[in-house]
BAKEMAR-676323 format. One line per 10 residues: their letters; for each residue x, y, z of N, C-alpha, C, O. Coordinates in pm, whole numbers. Example, Ala and Ser with C-alpha at 12.3 -4.5 7.8 and 13.67 -1.06 7.14 Angstrom:
BEGIN
as	1319/-569/780/1230/-450/780/1320/-330/780/1424/-332/846; 1285/-225/708/1367/-106/714/1290/3/787/1341/114/804
***
This chain:
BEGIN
xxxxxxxxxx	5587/5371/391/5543/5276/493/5566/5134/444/5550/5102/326; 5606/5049/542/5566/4919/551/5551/4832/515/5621/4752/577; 5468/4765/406/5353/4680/442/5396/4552/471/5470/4503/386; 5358/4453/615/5375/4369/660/5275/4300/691/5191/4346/768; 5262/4179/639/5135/4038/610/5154/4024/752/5261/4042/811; 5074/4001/790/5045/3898/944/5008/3797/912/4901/3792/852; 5083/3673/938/4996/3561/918/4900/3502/971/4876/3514/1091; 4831/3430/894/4712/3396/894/4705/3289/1090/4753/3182/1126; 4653/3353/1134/4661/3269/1295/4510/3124/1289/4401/3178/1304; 4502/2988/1272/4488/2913/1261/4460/2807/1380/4525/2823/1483
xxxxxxxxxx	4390/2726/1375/4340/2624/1462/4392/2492/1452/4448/2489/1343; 4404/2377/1508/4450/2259/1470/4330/2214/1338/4353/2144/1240; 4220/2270/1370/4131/2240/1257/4139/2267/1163/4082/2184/1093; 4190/2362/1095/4237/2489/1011/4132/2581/979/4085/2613/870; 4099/2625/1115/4014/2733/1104/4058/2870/1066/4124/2890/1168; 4074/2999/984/4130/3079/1023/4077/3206/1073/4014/3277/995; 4100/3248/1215/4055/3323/1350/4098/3454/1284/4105/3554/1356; 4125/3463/1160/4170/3637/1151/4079/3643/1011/4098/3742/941; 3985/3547/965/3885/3577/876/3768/3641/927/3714/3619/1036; 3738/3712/851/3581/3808/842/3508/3735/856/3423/3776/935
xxxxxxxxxx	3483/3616/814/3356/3532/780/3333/3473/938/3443/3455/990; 3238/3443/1015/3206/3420/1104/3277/3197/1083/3326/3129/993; 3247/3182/1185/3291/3044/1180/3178/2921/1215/3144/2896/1331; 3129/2856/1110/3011/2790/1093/3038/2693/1216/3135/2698/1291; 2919/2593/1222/2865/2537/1302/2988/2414/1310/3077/2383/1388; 2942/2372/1198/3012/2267/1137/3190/2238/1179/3250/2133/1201; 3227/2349/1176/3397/2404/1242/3392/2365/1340/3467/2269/1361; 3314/2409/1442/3326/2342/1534/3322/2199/1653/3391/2182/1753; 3227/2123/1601/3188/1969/1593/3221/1907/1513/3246/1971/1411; 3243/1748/1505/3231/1672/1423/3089/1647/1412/3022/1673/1511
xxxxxxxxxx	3012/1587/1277/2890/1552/1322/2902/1380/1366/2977/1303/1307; 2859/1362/1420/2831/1173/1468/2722/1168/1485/2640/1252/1448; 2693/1037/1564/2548/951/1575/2516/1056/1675/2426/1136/1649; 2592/1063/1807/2534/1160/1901/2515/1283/1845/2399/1317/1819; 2584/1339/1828/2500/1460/1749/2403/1489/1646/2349/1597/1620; 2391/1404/1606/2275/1408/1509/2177/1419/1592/2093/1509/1589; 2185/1290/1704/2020/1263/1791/2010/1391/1884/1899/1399/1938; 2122/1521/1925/2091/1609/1929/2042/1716/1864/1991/1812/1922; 2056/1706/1733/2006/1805/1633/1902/1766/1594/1829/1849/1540; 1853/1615/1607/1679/1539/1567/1650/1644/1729/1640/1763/1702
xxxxxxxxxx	1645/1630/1793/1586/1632/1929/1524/1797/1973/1432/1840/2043; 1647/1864/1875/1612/2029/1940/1481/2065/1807/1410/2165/1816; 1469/1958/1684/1381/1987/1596/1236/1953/1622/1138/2017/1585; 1240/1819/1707/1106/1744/1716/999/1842/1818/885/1797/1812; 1011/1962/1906/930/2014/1948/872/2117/1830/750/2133/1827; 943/2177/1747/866/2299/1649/820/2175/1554/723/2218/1491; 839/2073/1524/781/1966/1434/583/1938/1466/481/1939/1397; 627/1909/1645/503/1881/1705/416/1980/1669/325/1969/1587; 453/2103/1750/365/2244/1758/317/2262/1642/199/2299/1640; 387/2243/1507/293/2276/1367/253/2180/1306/207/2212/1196
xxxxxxxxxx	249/2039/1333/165/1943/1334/31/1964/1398/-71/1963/1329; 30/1982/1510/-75/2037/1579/-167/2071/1563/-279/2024/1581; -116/2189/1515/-193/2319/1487/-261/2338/1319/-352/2407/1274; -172/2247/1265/-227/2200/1101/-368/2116/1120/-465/2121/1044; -352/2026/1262/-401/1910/1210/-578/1961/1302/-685/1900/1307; -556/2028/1332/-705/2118/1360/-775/2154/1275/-895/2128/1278; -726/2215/1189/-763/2241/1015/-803/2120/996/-924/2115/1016; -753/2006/962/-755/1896/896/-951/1816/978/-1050/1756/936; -908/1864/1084/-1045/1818/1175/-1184/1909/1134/-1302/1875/1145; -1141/2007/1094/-1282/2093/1054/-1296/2047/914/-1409/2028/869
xxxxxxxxxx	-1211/2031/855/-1228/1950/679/-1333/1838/643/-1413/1811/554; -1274/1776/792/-1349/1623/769/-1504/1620/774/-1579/1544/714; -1538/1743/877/-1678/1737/947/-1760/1803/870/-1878/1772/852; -1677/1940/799/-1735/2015/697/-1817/1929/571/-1924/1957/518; -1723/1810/542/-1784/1765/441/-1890/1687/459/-1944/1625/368; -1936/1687/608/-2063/1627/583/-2185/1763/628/-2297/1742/675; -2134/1882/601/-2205/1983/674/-2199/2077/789/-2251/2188/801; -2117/2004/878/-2164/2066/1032/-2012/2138/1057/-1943/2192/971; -1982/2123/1191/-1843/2179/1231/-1864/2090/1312/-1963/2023/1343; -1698/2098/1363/-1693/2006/1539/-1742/2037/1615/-1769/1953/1700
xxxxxxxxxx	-1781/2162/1633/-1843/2234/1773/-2001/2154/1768/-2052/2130/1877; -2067/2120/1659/-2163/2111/1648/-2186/1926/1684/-2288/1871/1726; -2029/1855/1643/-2048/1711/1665/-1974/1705/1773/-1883/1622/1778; -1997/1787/1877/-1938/1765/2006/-1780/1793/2052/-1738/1791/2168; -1686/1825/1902/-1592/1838/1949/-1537/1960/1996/-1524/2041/1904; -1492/2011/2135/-1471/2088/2165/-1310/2169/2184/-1227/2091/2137; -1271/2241/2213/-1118/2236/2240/-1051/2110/2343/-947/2045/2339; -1122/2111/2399/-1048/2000/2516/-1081/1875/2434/-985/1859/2359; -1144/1807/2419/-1160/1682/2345/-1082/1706/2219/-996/1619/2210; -1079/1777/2135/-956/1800/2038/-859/1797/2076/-781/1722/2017
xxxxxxxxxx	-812/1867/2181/-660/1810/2270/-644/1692/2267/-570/1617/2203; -728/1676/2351/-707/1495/2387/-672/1384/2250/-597/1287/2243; -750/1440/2161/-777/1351/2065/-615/1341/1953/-543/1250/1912; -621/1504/1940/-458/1542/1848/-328/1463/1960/-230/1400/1921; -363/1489/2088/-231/1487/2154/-226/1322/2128/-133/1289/2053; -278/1253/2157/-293/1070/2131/-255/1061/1971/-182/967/1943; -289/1133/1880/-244/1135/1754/-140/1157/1745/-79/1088/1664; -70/1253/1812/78/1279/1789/140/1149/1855/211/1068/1794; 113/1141/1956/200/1005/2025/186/930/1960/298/880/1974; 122/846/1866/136/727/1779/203/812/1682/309/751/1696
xxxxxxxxxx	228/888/1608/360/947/1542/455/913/1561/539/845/1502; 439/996/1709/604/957/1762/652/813/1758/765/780/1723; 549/724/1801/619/621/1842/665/524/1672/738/427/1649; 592/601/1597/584/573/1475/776/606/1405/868/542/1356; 741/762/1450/880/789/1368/1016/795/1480/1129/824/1440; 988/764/1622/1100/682/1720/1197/575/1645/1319/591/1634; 1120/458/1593/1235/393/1521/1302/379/1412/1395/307/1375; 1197/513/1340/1276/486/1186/1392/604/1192/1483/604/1109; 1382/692/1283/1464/797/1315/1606/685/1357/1698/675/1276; 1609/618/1472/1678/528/1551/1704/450/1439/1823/480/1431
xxxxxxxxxx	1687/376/1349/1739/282/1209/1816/362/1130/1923/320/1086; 1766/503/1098/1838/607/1013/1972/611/1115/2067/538/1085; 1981/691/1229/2106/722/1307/2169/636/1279/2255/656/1193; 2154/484/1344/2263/336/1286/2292/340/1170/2412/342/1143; 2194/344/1062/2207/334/941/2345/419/904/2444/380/841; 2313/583/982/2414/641/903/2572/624/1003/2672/678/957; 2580/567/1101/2667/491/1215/2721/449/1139/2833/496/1123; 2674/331/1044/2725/158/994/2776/228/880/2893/194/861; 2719/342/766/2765/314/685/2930/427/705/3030/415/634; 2913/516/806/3025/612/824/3143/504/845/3247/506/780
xxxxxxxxxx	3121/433/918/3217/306/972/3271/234/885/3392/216/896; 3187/162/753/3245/111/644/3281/170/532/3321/103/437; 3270/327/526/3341/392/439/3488/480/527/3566/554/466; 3496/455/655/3604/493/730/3629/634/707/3724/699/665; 3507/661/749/3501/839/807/3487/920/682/3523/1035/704; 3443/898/545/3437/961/434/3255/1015/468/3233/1135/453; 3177/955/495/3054/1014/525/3041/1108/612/2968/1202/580; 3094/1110/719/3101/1251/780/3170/1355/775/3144/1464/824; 3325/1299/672/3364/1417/583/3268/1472/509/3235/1584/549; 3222/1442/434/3125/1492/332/3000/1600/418/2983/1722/409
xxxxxxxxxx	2919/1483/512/2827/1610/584/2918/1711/654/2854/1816/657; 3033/1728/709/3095/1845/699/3142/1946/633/3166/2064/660; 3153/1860/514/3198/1971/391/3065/2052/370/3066/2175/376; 2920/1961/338/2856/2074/344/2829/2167/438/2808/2282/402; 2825/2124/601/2794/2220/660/2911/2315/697/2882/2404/777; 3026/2311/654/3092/2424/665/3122/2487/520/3230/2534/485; 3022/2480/454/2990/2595/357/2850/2583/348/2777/2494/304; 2824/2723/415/2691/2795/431/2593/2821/338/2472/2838/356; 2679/2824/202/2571/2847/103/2458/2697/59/2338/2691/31; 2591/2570/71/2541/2480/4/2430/2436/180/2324/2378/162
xxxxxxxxxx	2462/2462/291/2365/2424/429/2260/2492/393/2156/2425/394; 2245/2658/342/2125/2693/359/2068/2638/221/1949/2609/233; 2114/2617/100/2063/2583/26/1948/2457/37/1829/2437/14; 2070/2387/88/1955/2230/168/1851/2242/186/1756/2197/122; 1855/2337/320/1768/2410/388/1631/2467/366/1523/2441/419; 1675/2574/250/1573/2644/162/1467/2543/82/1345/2553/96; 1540/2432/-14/1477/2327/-24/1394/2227/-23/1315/2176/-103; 1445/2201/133/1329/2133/195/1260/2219/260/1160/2154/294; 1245/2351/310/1152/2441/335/1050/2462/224/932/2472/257; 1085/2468/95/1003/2509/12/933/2361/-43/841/2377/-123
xxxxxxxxxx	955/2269/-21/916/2138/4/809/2088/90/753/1980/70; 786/2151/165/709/2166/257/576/2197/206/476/2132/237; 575/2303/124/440/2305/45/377/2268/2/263/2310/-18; 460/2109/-53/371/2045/-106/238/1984/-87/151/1964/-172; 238/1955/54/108/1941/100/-17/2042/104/-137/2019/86; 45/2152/131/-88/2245/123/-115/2287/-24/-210/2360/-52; 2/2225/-150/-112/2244/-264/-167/2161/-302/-246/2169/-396; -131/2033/-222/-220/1898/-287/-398/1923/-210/-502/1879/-261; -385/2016/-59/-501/2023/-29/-583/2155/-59/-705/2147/-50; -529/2265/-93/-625/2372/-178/-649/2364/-310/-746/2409/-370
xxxxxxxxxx	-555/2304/-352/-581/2286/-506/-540/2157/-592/-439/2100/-550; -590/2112/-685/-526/1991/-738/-427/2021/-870/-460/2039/-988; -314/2021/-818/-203/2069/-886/-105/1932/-922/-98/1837/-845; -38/1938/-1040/-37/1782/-1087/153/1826/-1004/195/1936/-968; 217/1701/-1001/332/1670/-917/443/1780/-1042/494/1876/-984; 471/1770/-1166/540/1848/-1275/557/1991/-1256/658/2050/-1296; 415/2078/-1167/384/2157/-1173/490/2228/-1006/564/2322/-979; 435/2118/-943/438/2161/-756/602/2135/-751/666/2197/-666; 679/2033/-852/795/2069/-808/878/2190/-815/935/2240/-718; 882/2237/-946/905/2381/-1027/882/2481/-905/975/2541/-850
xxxxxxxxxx	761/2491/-872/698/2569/-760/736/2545/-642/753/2653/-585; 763/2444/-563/854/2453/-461/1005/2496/-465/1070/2577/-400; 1028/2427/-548/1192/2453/-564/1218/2627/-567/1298/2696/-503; 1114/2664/-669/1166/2845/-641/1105/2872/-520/1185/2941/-456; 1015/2854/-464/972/2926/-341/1078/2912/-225/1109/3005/-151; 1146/2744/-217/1260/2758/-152/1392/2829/-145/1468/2859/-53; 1390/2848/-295/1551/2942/-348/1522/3109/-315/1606/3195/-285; 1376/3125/-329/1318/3274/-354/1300/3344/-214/1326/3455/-168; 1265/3272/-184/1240/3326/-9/1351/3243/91/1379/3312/188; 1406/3139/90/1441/3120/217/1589/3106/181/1634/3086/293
xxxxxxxxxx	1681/3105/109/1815/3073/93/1887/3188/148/1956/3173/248; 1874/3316/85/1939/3432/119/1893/3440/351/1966/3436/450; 1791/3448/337/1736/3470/497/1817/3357/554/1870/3401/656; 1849/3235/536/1907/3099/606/2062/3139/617/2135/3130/715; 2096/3192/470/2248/3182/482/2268/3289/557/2372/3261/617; 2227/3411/598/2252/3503/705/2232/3471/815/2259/3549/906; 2177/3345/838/2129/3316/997/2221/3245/1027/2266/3259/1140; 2301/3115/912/2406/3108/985/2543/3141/993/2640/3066/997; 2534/3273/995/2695/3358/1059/2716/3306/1157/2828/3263/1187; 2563/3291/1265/2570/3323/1428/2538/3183/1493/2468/3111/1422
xxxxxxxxxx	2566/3145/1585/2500/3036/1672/2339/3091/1714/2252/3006/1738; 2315/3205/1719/2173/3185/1799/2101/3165/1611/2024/3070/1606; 2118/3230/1493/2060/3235/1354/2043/3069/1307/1957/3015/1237; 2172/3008/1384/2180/2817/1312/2036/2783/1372/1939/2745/1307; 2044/2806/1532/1930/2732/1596/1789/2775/1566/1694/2699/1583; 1775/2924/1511/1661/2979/1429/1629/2913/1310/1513/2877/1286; 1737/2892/1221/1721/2821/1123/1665/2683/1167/1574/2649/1093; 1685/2615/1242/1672/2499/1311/1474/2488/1347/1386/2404/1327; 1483/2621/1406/1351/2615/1440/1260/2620/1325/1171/2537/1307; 1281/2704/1260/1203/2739/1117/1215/2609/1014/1150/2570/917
xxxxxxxxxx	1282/2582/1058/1278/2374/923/1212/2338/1008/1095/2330/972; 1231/2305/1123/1149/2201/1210/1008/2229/1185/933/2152/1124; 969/2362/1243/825/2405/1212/743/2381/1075/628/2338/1086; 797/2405/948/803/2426/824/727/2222/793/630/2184/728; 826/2146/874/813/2028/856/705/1964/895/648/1886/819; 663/1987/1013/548/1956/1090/430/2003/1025/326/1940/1044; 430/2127/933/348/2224/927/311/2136/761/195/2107/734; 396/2112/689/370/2061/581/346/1854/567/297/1776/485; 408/1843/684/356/1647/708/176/1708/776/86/1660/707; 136/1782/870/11/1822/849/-56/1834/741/-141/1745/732
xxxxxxxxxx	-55/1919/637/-113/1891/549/-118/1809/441/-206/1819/355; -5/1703/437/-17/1563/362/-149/1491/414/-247/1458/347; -117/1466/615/-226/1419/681/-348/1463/656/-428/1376/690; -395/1549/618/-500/1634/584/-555/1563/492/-658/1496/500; -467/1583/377/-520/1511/253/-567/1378/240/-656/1334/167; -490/1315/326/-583/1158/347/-657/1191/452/-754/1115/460; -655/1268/532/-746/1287/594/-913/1311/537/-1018/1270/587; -896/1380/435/-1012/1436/344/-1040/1327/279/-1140/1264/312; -968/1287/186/-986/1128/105/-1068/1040/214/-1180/999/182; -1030/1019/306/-1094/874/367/-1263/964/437/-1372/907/441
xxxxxxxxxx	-1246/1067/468/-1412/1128/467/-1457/1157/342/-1580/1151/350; -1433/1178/259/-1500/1195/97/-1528/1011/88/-1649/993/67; -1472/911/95/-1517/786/118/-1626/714/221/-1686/607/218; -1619/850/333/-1736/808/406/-1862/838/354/-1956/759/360; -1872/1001/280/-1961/1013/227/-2041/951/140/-2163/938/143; -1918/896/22/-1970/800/-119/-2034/693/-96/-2148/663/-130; -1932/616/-18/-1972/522/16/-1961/452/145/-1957/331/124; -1956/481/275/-2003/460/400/-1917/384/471/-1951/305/559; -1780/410/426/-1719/329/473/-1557/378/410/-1571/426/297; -1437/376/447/-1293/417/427/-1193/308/395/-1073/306/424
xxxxxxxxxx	-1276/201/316/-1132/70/297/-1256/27/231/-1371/47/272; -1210/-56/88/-1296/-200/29/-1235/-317/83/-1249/-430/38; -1170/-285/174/-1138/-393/260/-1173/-475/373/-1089/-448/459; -1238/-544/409/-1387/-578/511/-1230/-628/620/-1138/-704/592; -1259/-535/759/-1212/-559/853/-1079/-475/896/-1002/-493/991; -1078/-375/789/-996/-261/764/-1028/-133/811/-949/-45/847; -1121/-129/807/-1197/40/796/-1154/73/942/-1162/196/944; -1117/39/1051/-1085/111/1189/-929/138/1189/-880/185/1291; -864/115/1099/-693/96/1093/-703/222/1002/-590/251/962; -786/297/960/-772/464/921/-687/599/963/-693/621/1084
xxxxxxxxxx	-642/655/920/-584/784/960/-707/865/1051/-669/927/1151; -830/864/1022/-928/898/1085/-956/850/1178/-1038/915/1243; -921/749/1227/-924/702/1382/-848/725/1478/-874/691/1593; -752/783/1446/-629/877/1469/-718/1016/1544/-674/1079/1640; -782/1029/1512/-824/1200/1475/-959/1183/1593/-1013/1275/1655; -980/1086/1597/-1108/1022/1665/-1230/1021/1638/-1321/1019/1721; -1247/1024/1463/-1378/1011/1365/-1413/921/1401/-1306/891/1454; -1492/817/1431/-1498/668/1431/-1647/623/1377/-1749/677/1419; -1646/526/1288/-1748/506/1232/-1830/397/1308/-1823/275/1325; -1913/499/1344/-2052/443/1444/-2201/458/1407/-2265/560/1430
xxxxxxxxxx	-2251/344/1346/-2391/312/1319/-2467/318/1433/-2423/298/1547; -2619/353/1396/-2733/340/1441/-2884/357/1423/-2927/457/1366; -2957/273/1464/-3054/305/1409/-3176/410/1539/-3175/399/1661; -3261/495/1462/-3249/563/1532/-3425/605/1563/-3501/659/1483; -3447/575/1662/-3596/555/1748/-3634/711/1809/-3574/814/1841; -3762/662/1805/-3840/833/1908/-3835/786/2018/-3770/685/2045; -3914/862/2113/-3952/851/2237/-4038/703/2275/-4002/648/2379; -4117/657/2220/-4149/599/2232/-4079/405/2199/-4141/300/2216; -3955/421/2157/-3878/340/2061/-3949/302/1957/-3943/182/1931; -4025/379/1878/-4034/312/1741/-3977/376/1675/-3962/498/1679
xxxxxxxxxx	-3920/267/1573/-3814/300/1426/-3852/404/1334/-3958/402/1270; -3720/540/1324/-3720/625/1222/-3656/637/1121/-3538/608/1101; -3728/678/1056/-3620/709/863/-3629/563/840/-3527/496/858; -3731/512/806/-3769/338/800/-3659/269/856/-3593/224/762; -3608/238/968/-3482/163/1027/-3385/159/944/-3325/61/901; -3365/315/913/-3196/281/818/-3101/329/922/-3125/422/999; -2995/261/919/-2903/283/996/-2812/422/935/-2792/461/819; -2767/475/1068/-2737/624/1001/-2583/624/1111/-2569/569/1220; -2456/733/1005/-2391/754/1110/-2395/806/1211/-2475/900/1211; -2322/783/1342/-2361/929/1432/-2213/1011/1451/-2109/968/1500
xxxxxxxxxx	-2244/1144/1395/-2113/1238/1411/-2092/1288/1512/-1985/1346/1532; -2191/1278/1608/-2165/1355/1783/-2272/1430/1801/-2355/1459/1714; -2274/1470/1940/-2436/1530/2011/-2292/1661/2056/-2170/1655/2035; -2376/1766/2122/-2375/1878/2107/-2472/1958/2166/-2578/1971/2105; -2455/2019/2282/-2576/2122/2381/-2696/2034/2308/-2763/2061/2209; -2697/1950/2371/-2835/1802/2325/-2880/1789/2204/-2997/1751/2203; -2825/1809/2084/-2884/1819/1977/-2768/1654/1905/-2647/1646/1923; -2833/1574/1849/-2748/1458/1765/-2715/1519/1633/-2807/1582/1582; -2607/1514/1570/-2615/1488/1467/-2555/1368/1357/-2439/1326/1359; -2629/1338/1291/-2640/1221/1184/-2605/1232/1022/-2621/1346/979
xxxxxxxxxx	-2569/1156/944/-2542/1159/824/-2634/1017/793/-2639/901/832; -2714/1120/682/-2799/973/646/-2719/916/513/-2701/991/417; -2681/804/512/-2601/781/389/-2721/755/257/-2714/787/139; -2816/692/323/-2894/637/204/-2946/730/114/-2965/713/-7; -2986/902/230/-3019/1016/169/-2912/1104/109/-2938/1198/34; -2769/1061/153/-2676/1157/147/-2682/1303/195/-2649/1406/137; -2738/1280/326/-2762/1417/356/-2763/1439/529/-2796/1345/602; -2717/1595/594/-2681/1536/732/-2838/1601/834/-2904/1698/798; -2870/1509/975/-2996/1550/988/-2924/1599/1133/-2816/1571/1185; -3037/1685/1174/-2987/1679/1342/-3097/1686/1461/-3185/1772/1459
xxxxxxxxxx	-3091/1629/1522/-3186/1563/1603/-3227/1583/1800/-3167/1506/1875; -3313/1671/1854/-3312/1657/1970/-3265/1536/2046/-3336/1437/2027; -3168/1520/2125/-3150/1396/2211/-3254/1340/2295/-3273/1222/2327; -3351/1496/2337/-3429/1370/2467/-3572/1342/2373/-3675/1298/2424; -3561/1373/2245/-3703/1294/2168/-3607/1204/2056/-3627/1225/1937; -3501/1098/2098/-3392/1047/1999/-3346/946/2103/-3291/973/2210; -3387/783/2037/-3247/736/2145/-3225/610/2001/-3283/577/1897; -3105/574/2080/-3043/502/1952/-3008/341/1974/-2948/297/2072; -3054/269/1872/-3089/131/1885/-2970/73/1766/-2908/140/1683; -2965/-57/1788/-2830/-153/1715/-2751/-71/1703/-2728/-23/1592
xxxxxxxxxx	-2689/-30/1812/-2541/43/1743/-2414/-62/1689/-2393/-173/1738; -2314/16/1545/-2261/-78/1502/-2159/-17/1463/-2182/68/1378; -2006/-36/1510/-1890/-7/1496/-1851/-45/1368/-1836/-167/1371; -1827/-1/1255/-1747/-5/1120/-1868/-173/1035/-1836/-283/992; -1966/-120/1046/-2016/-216/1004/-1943/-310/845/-1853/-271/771; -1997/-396/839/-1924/-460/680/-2025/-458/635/-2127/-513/678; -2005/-365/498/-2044/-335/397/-2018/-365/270/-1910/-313/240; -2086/-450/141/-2019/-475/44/-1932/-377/-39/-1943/-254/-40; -1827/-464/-120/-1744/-376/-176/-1791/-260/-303/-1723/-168/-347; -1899/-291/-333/-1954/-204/-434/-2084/-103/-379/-2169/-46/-447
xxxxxxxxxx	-2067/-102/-242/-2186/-27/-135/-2168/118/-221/-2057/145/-266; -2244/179/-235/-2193/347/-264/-2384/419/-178/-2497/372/-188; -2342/519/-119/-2424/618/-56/-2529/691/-160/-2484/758/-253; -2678/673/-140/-2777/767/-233/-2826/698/-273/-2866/732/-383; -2863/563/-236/-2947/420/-297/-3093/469/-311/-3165/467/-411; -3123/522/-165/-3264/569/-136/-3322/703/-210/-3442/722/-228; -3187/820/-263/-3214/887/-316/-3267/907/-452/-3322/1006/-499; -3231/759/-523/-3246/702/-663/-3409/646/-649/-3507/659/-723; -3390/587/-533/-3575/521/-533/-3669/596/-506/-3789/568/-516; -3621/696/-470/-3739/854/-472/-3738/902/-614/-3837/891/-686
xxxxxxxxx	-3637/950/-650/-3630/945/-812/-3754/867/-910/-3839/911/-987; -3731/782/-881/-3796/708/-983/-3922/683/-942/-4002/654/-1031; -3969/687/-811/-4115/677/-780/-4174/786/-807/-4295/809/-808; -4048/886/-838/-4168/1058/-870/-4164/1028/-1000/-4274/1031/-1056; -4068/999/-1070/-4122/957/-1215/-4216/864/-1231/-4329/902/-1260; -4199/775/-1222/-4355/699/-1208/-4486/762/-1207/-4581/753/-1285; -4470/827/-1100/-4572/900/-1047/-4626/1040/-1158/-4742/1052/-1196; -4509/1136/-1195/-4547/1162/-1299/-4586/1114/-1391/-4665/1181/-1459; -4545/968/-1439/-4646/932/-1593/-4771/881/-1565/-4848/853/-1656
***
């Protein structure tokens, strides 16, 4: 017999149509400015959804640390909607232009290197190993936030540990996804999600920080006129004083002003800072006098003043 080569049948691109290997994404497009803002665009909904859904977590964190849950300071599913969905929109409008500076950015500089920059992002994306590699990467990158918030793991440690979790689990699964057009846009979905899911739990973490500051010390900035420009105001924590009267309006807990975390099937609840401790209070034997939005507080204020002067009057009292 025979044997007779067929040649290799080819594209103006130099694709070749008689290879096994499926034909990447990349083969087929150039990437440009417009396409990019299509490939930002099909990412930013799985971004949202696990932002979201992180940042609910992040809302029971805050409340926990003074004791209660949201359900208990009034927040319910619908007011959590409301509250996350307004959070995300200042995101957006947040990362609208730095997205829009990046696209130009990478416009201006493709232009003054005369098309060598989008050679290059083509070279990687038409080899699959080094795309999913990317990929895997910043997937396993992603983690970093949820170990800065379960555990305090020093940065030496969490890189080591991301980097394999990205190579270990997601490289092999990515580079099989993209043989196919529907596997690229899976892949697509799964970074996007991954991303959202892990900028959540960064947010978290200052999220926690600036309530561990409410607790200490009664306030989220040593900065007098700062404290409402918080990530927690975002979230719709808002630091609201009051002092807090019976039925009759006379002054309780000797007129110390206390936070209020939200009412709840009529019940208030409060964080006494001076006691460091959270109280909760019938509404219709409770009404609330000087209320005070982010009061100013000195820079060396710290929470448990009153707890020290009990201290020492029982010592006293013992000698």
């Amino acid at each position: 017999m025979i044997n007779q080569q067929i040649p290799a049948e080819t594209t103006p691109n130099g694709i070749n149509l008689n290879s096994s290997e499926p034909a990447t994404e990349a083969a087929d497009e150039k990437p440009s400015a417009l396409a990019l803002l299509e490939r930002i665009a099909s990412v930013v909904l799985p971004i949202g959804v696990g932002l979201y859904a992180v940042l609910y977590l992040g809302v029971e964190a805050i409340y926990g640390i003074f004791g209660v849950t949201p359900q208990q300071a009034g927040i319910d599913q619908a007011v959590l909607f409301g509250r996350l969905s307004g959070t995300l929109i200042l995101l957006l409008l947040i990362a609208l232009p730095v997205l829009g500076l990046l696209v130009a950015l990478y416009w201006v500089l493709d232009k003054v290197t005369f098309g060598r920059l989008s050679r290059l992002v083509r070279f990687f994306r038409e080899h699959p190993w080094m795309a999913a590699t990317l990929a895997a990467l910043w997937s396993g990158a992603t983690y970093w936030g949820a170990f800065s918030v379960l555990g305090e793991v020093k940065a030496a440690t969490i890189v080591p540990i991301a980097v394999g979790l990205g190579v270990l689990t997601f490289l092999v699964p990515f580079r099989l996804m993209r043989r196919r057009p529907v596997g690229r846009a899976g892949m697509r979905l799964v970074v996007g999600a991954l991303t959202g899911i892990g900028l959540g739990w960064l947010l978290i973490y200052e999220m926690v920080l600036g309530a561990a500051d409410v607790y200490t010390k009664g306030t989220t900035s040593d900065l007098p006129g700062l404290e409402g420009t918080t990530l927690l105001d975002l979230v719709g924590f808002q630091s609201q004083w009051a002092v807090l009267m019976d039925g009759d309006d006379k002054p309780l807990y000797d007129s110390r002003s206390m936070l209020l975390l939200g009412e709840s099937n009529g019940v208030y609840a409060f964080y006494d800072c001076d006691k460091m401790v959270t109280i909760r209070r019938a509404a219709d034997h409770t009404n609330l006098g000087e209320m005070t939005m982010y009061p100013e507080l000195p820079k060396d204020h710290t929470c448990g003043s009153q707890v020290e002067q009990d201290g020492q009057q029982d010592a006293a009292t013992t000698q």
